[in-house]
C-alpha positions in Angstrom: 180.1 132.0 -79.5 178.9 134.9 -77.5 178.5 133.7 -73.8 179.0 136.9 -71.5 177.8 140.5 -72.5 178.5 143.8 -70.7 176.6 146.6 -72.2 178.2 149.8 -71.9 176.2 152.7 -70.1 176.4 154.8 -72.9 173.7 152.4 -74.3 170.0 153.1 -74.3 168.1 150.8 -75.6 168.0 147.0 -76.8 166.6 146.9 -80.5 164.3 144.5 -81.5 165.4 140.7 -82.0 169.2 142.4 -81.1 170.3 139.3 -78.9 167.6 136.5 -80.4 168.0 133.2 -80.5 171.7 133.6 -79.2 171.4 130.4 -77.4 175.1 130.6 -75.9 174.6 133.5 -74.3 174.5 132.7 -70.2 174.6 136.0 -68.6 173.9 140.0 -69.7 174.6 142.7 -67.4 171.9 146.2 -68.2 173.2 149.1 -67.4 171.0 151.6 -65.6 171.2 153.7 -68.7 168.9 151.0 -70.7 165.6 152.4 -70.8 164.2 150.4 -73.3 164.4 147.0 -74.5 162.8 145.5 -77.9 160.9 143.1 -78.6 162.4 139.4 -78.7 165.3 141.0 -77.9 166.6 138.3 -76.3 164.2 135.7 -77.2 165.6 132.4 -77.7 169.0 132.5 -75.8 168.0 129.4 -74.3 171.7 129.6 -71.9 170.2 132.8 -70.3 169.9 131.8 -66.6 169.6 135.2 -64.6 168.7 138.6 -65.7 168.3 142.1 -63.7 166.2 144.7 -65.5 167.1 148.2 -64.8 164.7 150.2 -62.5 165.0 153.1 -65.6 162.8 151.3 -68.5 160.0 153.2 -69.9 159.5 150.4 -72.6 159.3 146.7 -72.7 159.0 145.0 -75.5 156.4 142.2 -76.0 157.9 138.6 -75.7 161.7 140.1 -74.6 162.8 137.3 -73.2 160.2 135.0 -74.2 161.6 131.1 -74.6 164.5 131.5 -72.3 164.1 128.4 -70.6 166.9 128.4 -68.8 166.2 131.4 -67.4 165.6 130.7 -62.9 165.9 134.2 -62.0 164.1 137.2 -63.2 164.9 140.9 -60.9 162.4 142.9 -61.6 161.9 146.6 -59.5 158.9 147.6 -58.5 159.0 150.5 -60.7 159.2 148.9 -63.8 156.5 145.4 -63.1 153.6 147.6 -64.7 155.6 148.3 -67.9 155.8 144.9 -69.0 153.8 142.9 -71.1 152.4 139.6 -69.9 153.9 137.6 -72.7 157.5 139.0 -71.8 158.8 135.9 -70.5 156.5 133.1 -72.2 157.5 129.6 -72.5 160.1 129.8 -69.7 159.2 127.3 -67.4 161.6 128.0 -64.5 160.2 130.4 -63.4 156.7 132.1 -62.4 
């Protein structure tokens, strides 16, 4: 079961549905180098609780990290809040 994922920097992007539904997955570290990320890439991993999204994205995919409900913190730069879709993180109650 996949629980801890480092993405190298030589990475990109995050294709669609890549990390879906991988509901033992608790934490994911994007490198800077991640300019895009798919959509429902990581929809579903219900063990998610914190994510960072790199202040380099020029795409964000609609419902990304949609039903990550265990998701309680979100960082999010400045740069990047107008690139992402208002369904990005639906059904995650924790947070706002």
């Amino acid at each position: 079961m996949l629980a801890s994922l480092t993405i190298p920097n030589t990475v990109t992007k995050i294709g669609r549905r890549a990390f879906a539904d991988c509901m033992g997955l608790t934490s994911v570290d994007l490198p800077d180098s991640i300019t895009e990320i798919g959509e429902h890439a990581f929809a579903g991993c219900t063990g998610l609780t914190s994510v960072t999204i790199p202040a380099r994205i020029t795409k964000f995919g609609k419902l990304a990290f949609s039903r990550c409900v265990g998701l309680t913190s979100v960082s999010i730069p400045d740069s990047v809040k107008s690139l992402i879709p208002k369904n990005a993180f639906a059904r995650n109650t924790k947070i706002i």
